[in-house]
C-alpha positions in Angstrom: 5.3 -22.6 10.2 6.2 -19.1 11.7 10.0 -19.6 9.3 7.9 -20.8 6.5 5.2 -17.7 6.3 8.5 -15.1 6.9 10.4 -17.6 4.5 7.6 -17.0 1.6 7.5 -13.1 2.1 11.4 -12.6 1.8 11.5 -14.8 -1.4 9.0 -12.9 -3.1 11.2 -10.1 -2.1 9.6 -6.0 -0.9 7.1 -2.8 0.6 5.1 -0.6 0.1 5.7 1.1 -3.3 2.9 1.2 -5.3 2.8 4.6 -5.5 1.1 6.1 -8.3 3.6 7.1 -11.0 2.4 7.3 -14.8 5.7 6.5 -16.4 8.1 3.8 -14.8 9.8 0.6 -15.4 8.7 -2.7 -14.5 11.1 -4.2 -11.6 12.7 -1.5 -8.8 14.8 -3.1 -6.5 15.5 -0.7 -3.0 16.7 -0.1 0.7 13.9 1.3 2.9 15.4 2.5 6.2 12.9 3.9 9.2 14.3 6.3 12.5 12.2 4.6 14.9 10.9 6.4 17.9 9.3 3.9 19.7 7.0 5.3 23.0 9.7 3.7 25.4 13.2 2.7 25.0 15.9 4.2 22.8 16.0 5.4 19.6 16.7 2.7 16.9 17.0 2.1 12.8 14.8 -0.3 10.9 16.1 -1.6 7.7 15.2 -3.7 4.5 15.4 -4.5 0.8 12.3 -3.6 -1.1 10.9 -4.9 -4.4 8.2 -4.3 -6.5 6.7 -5.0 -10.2 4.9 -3.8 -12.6 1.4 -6.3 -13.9 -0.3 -5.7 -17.1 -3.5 -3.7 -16.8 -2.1 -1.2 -14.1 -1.5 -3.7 -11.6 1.4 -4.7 -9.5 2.8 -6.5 -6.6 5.3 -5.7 -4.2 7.3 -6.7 -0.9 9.2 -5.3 1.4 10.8 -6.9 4.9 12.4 -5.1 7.4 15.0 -5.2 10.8 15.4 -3.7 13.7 17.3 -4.0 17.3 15.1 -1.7 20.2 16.7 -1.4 23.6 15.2 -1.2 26.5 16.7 -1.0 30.4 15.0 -5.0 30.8 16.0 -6.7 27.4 16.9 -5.8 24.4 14.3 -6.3 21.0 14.6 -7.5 17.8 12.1 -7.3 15.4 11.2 -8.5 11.6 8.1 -7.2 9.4 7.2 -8.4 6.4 4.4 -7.5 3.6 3.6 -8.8 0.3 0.7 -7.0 -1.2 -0.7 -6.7 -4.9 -2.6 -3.9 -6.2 -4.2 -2.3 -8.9 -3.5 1.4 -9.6 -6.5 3.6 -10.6 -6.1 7.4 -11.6 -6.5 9.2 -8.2 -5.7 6.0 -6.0 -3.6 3.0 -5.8 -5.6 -0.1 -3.7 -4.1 -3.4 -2.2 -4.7 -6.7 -0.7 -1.7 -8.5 1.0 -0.1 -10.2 4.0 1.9 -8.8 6.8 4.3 -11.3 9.1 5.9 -9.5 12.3 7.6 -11.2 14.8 9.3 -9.8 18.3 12.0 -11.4 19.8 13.1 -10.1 23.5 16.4 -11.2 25.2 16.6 -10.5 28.8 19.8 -12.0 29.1 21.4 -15.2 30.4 19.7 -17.5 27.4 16.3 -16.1 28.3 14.3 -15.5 25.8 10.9 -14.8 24.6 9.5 -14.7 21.1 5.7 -14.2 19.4 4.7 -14.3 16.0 2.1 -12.6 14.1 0.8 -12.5 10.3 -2.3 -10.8 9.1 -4.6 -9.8 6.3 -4.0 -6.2 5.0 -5.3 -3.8 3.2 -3.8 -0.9 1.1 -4.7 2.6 0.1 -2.3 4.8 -1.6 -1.7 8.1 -3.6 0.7 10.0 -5.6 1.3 12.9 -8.3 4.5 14.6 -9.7 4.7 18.3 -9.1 4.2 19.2 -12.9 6.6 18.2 -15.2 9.6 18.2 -12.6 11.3 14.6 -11.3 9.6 15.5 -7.9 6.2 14.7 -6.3 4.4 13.4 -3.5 3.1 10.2 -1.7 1.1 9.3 1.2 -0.1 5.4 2.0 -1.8 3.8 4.8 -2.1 0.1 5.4 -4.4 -1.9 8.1 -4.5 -5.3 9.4 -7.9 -6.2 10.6 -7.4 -9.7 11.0 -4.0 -11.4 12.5 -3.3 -14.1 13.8 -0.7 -16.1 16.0 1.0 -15.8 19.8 -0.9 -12.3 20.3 -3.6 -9.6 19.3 -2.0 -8.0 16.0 -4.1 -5.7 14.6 -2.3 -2.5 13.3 -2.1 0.2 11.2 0.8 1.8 9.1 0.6 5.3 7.8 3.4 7.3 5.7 3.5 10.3 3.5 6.5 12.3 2.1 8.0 13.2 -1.2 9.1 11.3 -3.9 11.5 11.9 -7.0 12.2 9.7 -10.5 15.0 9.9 -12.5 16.0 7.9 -15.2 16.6 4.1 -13.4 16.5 5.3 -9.6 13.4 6.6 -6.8 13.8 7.9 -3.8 11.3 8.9 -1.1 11.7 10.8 2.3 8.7 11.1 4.7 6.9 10.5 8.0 6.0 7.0 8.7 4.2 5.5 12.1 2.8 2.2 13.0 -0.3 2.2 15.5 -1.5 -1.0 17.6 -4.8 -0.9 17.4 -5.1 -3.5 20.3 -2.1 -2.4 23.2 -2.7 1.4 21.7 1.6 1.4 21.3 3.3 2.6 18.2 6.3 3.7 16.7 7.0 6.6 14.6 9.9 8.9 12.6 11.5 9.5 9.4 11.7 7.0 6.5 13.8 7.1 3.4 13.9 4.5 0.5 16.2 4.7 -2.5 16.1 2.1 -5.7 16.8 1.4 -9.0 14.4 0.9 -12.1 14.8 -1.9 -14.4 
């Protein structure tokens, strides 16, 4: 069940980019990479394709999965997350309803190992406006799980802002992103980047 629910999310491929943008194709295709700060262990990246598409009636869907290895003096971590949301852009706001999967895998060595699974309802808020006529603008996004389910408490909270620029076929973004537990109270935070193409 776990493979199956990650299975579904990476198929229908990528993140969280419904920013609002007033002129842009209808598929982009991206990497999204995160510099993880985590409160305890070493620095680390997380990693993933994103994809999203354009609806008719200002509405759109979009996915985005991604990776990452934490080390810790005890074990080592490696961990997956996964959201598939879709959304309807409005003029001030974007808003979304999706899924988010997460699993944690720790290896403390000699074949021991310990993994727990999670997936969740979530919610989507969103912004975003060019700065005039120029390529470049502004985003800022924040996503909550109220309700998860699977091997432990899950509820979260994802928050990122940053600037964004369009040119013709490619986006980029750079910005702050974090990720609170709104059960444990731990959470991981730093600098995310995407870049894709328009199609």
């Amino acid at each position: 069940m776990k493979q199956a629910v990650l299975a579904a999310l990476v198929l229908v491929a990528a993140g969280m980019t419904g920013l609002a943008q007033e002129e842009h194709d209808k598929y982009s295709l991206g990497l999204k990479v995160w510099s993880v700060s985590p409160e305890i262990g070493d620095e680390t990246l997380m990693y993933g394709p994103t994809f999203s598409m354009d609806l008719p009636d200002d509405q759109w869907l979009s996915t985005m999965v991604t990776f990452g290895i934490f080390e810790y003096r005890w074990a080592s971590e490696t961990e997956v997350d996964a959201e598939l949301v879709y959304g309807k852009s409005f003029p001030l706001v974007d808003v979304g309803v999706g899924l988010r999967y997460f699993s944690f895998t720790f290896d403390f060595g000699s074949g021991d190992r310990d993994q727990s699974s999670n997936y969740g309802l979530m919610l989507y808020l969103g912004a975003g406006q060019p700065f005039g006529d120029s390529p470049f603008g502004w985003y800022a996004g924040v996503s909550w799980v109220p309700i998860a389910w699977g091997d432990e408490e899950g509820e979260h909270i994802n928050y990122e802002l940053g600037l964004s620029a369009f040119w013709e076929g490619w986006n980029a973004t750079l910005g702050y992103r974090a990720r609170d537990m709104d059960t444990t109270g731990g959470g991981i935070n730093g600098i995310a980047a995407s870049v894709g193409m328009t199609f």
